[in-house]
C-alpha positions in Angstrom: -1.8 -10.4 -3.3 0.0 -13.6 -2.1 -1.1 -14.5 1.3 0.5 -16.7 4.1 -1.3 -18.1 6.9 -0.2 -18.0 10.6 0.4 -21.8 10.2 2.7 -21.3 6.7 6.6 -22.7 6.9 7.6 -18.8 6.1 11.7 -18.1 4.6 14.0 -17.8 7.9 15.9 -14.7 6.9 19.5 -14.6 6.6 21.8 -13.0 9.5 20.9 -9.3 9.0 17.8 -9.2 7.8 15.8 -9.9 10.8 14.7 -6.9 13.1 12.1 -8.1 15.4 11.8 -11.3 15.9 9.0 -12.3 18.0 7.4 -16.4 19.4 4.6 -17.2 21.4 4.6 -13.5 23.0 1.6 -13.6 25.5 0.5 -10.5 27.6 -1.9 -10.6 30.4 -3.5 -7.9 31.7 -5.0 -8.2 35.5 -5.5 -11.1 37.5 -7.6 -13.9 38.9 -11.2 -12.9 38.1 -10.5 -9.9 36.4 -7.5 -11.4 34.1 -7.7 -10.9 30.6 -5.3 -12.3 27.7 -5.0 -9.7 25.0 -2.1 -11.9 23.2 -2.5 -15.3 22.9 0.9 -16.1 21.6 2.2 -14.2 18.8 4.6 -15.2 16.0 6.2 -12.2 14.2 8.9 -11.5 11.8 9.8 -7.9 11.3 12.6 -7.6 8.6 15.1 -4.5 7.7 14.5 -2.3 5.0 11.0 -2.8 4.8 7.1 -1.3 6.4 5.5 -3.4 7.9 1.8 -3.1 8.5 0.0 -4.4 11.5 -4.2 -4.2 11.0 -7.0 -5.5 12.7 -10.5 -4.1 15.1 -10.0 -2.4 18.0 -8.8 -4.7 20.7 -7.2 -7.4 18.9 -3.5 -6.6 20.5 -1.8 -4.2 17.7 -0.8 -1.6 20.4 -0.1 -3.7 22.8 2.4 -5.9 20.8 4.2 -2.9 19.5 4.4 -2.0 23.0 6.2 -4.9 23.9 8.3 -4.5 21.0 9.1 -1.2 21.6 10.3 -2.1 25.3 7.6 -0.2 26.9 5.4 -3.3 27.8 6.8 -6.9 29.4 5.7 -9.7 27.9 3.8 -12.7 30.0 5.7 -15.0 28.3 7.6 -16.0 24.9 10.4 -15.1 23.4 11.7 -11.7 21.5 14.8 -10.3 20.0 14.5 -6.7 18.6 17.5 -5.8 16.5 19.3 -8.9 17.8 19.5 -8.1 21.5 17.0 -10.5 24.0 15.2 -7.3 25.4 13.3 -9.6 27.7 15.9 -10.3 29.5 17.2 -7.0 30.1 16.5 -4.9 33.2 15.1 -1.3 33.6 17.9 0.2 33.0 19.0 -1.6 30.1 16.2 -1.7 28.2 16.0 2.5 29.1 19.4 2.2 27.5 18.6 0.0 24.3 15.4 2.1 23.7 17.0 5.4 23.6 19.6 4.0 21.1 17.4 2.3 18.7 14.4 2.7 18.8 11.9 5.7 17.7 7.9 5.7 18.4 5.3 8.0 16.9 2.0 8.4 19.1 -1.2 8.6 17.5 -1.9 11.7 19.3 1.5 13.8 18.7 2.2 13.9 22.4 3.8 17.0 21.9 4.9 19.4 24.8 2.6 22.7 23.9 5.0 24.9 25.1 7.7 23.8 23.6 8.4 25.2 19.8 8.9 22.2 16.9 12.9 22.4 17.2 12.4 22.1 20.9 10.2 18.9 20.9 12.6 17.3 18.2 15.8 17.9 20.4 13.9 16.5 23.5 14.9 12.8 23.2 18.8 14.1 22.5 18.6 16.0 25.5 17.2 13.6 27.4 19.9 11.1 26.5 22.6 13.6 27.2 23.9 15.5 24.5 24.3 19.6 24.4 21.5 21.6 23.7 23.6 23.2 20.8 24.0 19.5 19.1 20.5 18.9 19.8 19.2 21.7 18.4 21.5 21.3 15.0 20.3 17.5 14.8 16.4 18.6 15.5 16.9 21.4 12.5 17.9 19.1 10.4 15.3 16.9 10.7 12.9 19.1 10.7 14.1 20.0 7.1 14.3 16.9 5.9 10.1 16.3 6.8 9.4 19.3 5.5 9.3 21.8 7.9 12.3 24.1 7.9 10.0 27.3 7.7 8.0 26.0 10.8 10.8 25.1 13.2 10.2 28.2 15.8 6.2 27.7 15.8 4.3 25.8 19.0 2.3 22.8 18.3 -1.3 24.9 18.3 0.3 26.9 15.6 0.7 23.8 13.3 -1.8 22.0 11.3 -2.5 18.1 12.3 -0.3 17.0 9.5 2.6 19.2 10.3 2.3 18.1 14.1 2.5 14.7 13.5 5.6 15.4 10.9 7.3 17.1 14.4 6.5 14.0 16.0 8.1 11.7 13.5 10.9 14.5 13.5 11.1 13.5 17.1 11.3 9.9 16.8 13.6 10.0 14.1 16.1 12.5 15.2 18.4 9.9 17.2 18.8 7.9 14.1 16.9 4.9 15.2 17.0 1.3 13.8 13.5 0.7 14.3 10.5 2.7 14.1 7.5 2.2 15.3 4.0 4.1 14.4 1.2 3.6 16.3 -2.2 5.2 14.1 -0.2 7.6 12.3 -3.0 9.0 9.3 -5.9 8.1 12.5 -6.1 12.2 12.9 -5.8 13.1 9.5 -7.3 13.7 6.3 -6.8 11.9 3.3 -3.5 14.0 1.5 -2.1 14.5 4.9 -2.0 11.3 5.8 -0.8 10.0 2.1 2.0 13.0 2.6 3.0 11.4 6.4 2.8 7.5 5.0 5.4 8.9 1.8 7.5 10.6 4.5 7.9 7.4 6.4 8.9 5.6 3.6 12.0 8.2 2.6 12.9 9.1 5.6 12.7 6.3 8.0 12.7 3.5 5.9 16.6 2.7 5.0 18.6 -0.4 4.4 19.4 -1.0 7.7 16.5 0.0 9.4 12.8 -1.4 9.9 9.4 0.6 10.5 6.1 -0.5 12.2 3.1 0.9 11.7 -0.3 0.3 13.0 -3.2 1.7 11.3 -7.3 0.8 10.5 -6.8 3.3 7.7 -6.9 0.7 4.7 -5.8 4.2 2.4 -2.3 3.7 3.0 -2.5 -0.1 2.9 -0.2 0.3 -0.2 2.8 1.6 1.5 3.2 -1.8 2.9 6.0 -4.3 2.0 4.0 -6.9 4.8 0.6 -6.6 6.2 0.3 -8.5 8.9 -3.4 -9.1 10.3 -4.3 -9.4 13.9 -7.5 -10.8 15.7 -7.9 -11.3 19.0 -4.6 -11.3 20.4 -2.8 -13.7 17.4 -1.8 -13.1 13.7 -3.9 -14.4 11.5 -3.0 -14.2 8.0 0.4 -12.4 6.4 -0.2 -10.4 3.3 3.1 -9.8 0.6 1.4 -7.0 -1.8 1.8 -7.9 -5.7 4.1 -4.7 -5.8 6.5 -6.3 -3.4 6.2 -9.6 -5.2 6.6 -8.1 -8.8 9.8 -6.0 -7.4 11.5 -9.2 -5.9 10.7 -11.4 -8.9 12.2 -8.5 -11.6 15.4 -8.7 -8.9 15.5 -12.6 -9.2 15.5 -12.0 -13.0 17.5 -9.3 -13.3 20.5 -10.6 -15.1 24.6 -9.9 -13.8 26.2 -7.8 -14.5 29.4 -8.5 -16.7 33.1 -8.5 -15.9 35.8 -7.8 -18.4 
């Protein structure tokens, strides 16, 4: 495992590669007496085409940073470009805009609608955003499919197993073809091969070239889904973690000799 502290001179990726791109984010919650700092100024660098992890205790900042990432948190202060855009400088209904566009988030409690059917709570965010029920509803069905869930489509929430809920909800967060993705305790409700079949989906569904996913999790089981691991402790990073599978995979590349031209 090749390790980078917060203090390491890390690679500044080239133009593309960067999704998030976060310095000295603070966030205060409260004020005067009651005040509390749960970031203390946090450096992050989320690149496309890869999963990043984000551990640490309870309380250290993980959801809240993702929050702020994900546009539904401000920041105190710093500075943060998701997908290349400044959204701290964007009003309400910009970032509304720029959120519905790019960015997909997965709730560690489902926060499914109970009486809507799986089709129905994947096409909400479509609908929301505008488009006819009919497109929606193709889009949602097709997502559904592609997580696994085709014969489940037409069943409510209490009719699916925890796994198969929290496949609707990635369904939902997925289904507008964000460029980001960010999961917040995914596996937290589930047992060991559910959560190893939601951490696989992730990876082939969400995880593209041109796309970046977040994921927040205690659960040190999936740990080797991660192409980053980045740890958290009371409200900074601490330590960045490259697994020796990543590090192997980009060494064969760098080795990998041309191909020839006749």
């Amino acid at each position: 495992m090749n390790v980078l502290t917060s203090e390491s001179k890390s690679h500044a990726p080239s133009a593309g590669e960067m999704a998030v791109y976060c310095r000295q984010i603070v966030k205060e919650f409260g004020a005067g007496d009651t005040k509390t700092l749960a970031l203390r100024g946090v450096n992050l660098d989320v690149l496309s085409g890869q999963m990043t992890l984000l551990v640490g205790q309870s309380g250290c900042g993980k959801t809240t940073l993702i929050s702020i990432i994900a546009g539904l948190l401000n920041a105190t202060s710093g500075s943060l470009e998701v997908l290349g855009e400044n959204i701290i400088a964007m009003t309400g209904s910009q970032l509304v805009r720029f959120r519905q566009k790019n960015i997909g988030f997965v709730f560690q409690q489902y926060n499914l609608l109970p009486t809507l059917t799986a089709v129905e709570n994947a096409a909400v965010p479509l609908i929301i955003a505008g488009q006819s029920r009919r497109e929606a509803f193709e889009a949602a069905k097709r997502i559904l499919a592609s997580v696994g869930l085709a014969n489940r489509m037409h069943l409510l929430p209490n009719q699916l197993s925890g796994g198969q809920q929290q496949r609707v909800a990635i369904a939902r967060a997925l289904v507008h073809e964000p460029r980001l993705l960010v999961c917040d305790e995914p596996t937290a409700a589930l047992d060991a091969h559910s959560g190893q079949t939601v951490m696989e989906l992730l990876r082939r569904v969400a995880l593209q070239a041109d796309r970046a996913v977040i994921v927040v999790t205690h659960d040190n089981r999936v740990f080797n889904f991660g192409d980053r691991i980045i740890h958290m402790d009371d409200g900074v990073v601490t330590q960045v973690e490259i697994p020796d599978r990543v590090s192997q995979e980009a060494n064969q590349m760098s080795h990998k000799p041309a191909a020839s031209h006749h």
